[in-house]
N, C-alpha and C positions, 0 to 999 in steps of 0.2 A: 704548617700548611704551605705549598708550594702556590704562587699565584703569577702569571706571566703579566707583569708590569710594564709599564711601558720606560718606566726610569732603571728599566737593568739593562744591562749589554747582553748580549749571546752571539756568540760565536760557533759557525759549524763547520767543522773539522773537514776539511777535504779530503782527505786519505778514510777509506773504509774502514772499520775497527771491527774486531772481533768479539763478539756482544758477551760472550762469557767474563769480558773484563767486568769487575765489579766496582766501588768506591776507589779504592786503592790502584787500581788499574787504571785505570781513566786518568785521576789525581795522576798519573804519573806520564801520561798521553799528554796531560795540558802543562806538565811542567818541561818535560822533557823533548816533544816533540814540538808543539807551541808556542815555547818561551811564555808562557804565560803563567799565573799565578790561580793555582786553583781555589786559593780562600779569596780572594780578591771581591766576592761579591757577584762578578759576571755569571751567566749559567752557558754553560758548553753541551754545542749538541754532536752525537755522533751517530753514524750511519753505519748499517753493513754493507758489504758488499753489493748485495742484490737489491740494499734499499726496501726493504722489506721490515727492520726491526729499527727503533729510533730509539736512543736513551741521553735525557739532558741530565747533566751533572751541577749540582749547586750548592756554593756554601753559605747556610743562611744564618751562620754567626756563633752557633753549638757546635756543629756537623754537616754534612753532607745530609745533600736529599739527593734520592736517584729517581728521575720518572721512566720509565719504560714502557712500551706498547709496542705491540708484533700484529701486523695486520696478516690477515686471514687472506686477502684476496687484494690483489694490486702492488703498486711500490709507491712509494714518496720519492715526489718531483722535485728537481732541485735545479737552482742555476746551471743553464750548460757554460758559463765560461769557467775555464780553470785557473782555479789560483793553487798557488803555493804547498798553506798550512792551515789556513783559517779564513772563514768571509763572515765578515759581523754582520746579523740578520737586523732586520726591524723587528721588533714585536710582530706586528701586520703581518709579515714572511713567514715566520716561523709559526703563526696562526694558522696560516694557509698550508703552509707546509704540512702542518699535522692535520688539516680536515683535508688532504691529498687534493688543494687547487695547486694550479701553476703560474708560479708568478714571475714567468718569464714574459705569458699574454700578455697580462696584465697592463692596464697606468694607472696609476695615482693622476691624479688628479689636483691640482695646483690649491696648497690650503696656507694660512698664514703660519706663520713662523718668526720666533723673538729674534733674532743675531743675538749670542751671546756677546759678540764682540763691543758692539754696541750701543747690548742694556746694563 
């Protein structure tokens, strides 16, 4: 079962992907193009072009899980500033991201927090 956590990282891929990529594709988009480690735990999201089809990538300790959704009418809103290769979402963002809010609007709102540094 795939459950969005708030103790996982996710990361979403700036460059548009070609949603025919399946497990192996992707795994090769986060090793390749990301520097990053696709069993590492984190879940990786990717976008089409038109923002129109979403698919996170995740390795949850057996295998990969792949979530996928293609909206019927609209696109998914995402940060306008550009980076690179990758912007790490919050949990919250990529919540929103998938029920198509903008959370560029947005603020958060000032709540407490440990410093790791710190505790």
């Amino acid at each position: 079962m795939f459950g969005f956590s708030s103790k996982l990282r996710y990361f979403l891929c700036c460059r548009p992907v070609d949603m025919r990529n399946g497990f192996d594709g992707l795994a090769g988009i986060v090793r390749n193009y990301l520097a990053k480690d696709p069993i590492s735990g984190d879940v990786f999201v990717f976008l089409n072009k038109l923002r129109t089809h979403i698919k996170l990538l995740y390795w949850d300790g057996d295998g990969f899980v792949l979530y996928y959704k293609r909206l019927e009418k609209g696109r998914y809103k995402t940060h306008r500033a550009v980076c690179d290769l990758s912007h790490e979402l919050k949990r919250e963002e990529l919540m929103m991201l998938l029920e198509g809010l903008s959370f560029d609007k947005m603020k958060k709102s000032k709540r407490f927090k440990i410093d790791q540094k710190t505790a």
